[in-house]
C-alpha atoms as an extended CHARMM CRD file, in Angstrom:
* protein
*
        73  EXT
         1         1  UNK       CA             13.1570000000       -3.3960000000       -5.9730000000  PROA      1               0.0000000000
         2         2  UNK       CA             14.5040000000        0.3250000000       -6.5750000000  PROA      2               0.0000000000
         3         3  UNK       CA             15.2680000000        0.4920000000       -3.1310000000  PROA      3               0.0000000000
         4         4  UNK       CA             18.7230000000        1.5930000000       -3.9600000000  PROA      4               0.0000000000
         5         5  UNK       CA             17.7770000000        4.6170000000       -6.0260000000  PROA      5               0.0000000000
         6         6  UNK       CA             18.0850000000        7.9210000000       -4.8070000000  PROA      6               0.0000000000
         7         7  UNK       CA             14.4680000000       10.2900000000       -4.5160000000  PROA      7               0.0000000000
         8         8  UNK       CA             11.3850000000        9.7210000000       -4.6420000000  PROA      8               0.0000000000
         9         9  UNK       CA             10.0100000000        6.9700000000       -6.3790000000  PROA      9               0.0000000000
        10        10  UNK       CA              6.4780000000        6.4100000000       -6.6920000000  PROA      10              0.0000000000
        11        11  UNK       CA              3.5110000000        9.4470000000       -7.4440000000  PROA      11              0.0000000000
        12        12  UNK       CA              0.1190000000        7.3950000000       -6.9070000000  PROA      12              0.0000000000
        13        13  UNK       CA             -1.3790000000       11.3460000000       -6.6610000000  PROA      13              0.0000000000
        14        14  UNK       CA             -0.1920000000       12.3380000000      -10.2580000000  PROA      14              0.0000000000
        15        15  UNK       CA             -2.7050000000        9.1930000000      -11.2030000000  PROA      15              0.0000000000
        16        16  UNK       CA             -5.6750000000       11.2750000000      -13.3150000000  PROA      16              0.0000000000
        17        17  UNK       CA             -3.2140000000       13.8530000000      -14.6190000000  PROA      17              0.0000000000
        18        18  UNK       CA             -2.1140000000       14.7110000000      -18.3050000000  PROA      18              0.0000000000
        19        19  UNK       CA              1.0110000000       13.1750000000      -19.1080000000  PROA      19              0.0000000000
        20        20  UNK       CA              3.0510000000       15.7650000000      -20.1110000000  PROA      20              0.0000000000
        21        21  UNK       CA              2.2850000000       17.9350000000      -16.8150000000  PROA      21              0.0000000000
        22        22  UNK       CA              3.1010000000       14.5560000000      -14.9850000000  PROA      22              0.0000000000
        23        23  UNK       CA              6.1870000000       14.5370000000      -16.9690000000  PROA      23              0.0000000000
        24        24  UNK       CA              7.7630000000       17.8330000000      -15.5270000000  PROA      24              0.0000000000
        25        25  UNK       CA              6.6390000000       17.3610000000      -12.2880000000  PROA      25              0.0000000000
        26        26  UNK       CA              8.6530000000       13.5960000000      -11.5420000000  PROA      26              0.0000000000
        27        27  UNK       CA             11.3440000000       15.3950000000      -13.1340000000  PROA      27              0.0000000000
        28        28  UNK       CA             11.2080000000       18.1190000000      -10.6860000000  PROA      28              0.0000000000
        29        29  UNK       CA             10.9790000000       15.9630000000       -7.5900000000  PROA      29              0.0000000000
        30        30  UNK       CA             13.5080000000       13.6640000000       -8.5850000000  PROA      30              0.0000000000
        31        31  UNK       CA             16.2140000000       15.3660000000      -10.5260000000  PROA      31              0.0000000000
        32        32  UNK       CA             17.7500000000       11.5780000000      -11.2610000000  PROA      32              0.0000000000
        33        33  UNK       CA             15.1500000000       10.5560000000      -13.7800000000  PROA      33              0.0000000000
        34        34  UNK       CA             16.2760000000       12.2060000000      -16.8640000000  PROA      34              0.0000000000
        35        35  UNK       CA             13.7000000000        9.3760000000      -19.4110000000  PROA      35              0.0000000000
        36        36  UNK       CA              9.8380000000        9.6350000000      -19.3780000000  PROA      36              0.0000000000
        37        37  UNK       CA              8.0950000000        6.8640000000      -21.3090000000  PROA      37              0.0000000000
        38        38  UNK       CA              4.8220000000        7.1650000000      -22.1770000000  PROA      38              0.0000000000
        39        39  UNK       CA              3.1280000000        3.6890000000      -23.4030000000  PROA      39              0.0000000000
        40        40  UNK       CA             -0.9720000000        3.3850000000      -24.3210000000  PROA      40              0.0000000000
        41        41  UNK       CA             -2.4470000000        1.3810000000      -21.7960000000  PROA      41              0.0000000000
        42        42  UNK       CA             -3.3810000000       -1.6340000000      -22.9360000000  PROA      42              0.0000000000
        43        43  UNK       CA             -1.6360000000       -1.0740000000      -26.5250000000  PROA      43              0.0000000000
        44        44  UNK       CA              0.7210000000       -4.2010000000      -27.3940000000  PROA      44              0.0000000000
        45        45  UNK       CA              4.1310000000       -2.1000000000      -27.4320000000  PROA      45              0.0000000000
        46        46  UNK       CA              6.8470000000       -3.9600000000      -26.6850000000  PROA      46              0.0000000000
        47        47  UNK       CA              8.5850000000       -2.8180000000      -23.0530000000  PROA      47              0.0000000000
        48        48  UNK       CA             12.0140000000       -4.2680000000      -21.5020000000  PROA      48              0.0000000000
        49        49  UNK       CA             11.9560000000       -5.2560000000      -18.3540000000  PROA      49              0.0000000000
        50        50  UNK       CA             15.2400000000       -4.2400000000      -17.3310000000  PROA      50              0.0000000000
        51        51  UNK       CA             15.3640000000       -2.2640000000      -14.4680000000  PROA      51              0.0000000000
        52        52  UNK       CA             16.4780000000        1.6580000000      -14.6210000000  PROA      52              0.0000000000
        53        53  UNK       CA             16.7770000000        4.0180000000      -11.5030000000  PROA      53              0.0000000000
        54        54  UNK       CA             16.7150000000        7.3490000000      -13.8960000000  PROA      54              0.0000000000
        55        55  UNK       CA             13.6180000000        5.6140000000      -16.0140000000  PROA      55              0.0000000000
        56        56  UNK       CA              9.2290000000        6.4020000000      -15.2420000000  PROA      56              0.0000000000
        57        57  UNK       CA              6.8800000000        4.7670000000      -17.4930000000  PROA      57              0.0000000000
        58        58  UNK       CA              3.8670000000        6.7340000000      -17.6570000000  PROA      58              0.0000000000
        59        59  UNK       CA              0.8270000000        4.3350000000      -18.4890000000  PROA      59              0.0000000000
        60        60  UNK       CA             -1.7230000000        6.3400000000      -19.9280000000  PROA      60              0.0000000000
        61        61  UNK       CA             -5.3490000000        6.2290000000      -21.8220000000  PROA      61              0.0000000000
        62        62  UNK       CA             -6.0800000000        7.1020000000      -25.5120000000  PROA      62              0.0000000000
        63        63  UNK       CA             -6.6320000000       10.7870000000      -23.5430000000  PROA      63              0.0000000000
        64        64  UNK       CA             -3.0610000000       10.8120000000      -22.4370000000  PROA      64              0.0000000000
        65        65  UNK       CA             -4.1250000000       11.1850000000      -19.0430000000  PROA      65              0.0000000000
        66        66  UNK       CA             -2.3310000000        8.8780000000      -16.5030000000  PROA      66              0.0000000000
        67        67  UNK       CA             -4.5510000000        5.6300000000      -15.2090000000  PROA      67              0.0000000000
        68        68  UNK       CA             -1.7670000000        3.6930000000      -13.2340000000  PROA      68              0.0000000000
        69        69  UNK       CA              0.6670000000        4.4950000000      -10.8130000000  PROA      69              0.0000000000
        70        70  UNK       CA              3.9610000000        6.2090000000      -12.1580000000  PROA      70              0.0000000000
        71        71  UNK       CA              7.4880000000        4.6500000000      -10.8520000000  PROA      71              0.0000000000
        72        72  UNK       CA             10.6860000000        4.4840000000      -11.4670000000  PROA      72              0.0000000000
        73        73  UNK       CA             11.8100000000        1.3640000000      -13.2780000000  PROA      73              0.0000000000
């Protein structure tokens, strides 16, 4: 899945940094993502499941420091 979209797509190193640093840099590397969500791990927020090539969810701890893998989605 995401195959199809252009750039990078995955940044399993930016796992342990602050969200908002995290934030600039997928932005940087992949010009196409223009939305950053940021959800609580673990928190009960609803999330769709459709599928967006310009779209990173950033799961992070009550910290705001990233604990799983950022990709686009």
């Amino acid at each position: 899945m995401g195959d199809f979209c252009p750039g990078k797509k995955r940044w399993p190193e930016l796992v342990g940094t602050e969200a908002r640093i995290a934030e600039k840099i997928i932005q940087k590397e992949n010009p196409n993502v223009n939305i950053v969500q940021i959800f609580l791990f673990g928190s009960k927020s609803p999330i769709s499941m459709e599928f967006c090539c310009s779209r990173v969810r950033l799961l992070v701890n009550i910290n705001g420091v990233i604990v799983g893998i950022p990709s686009i989605g």
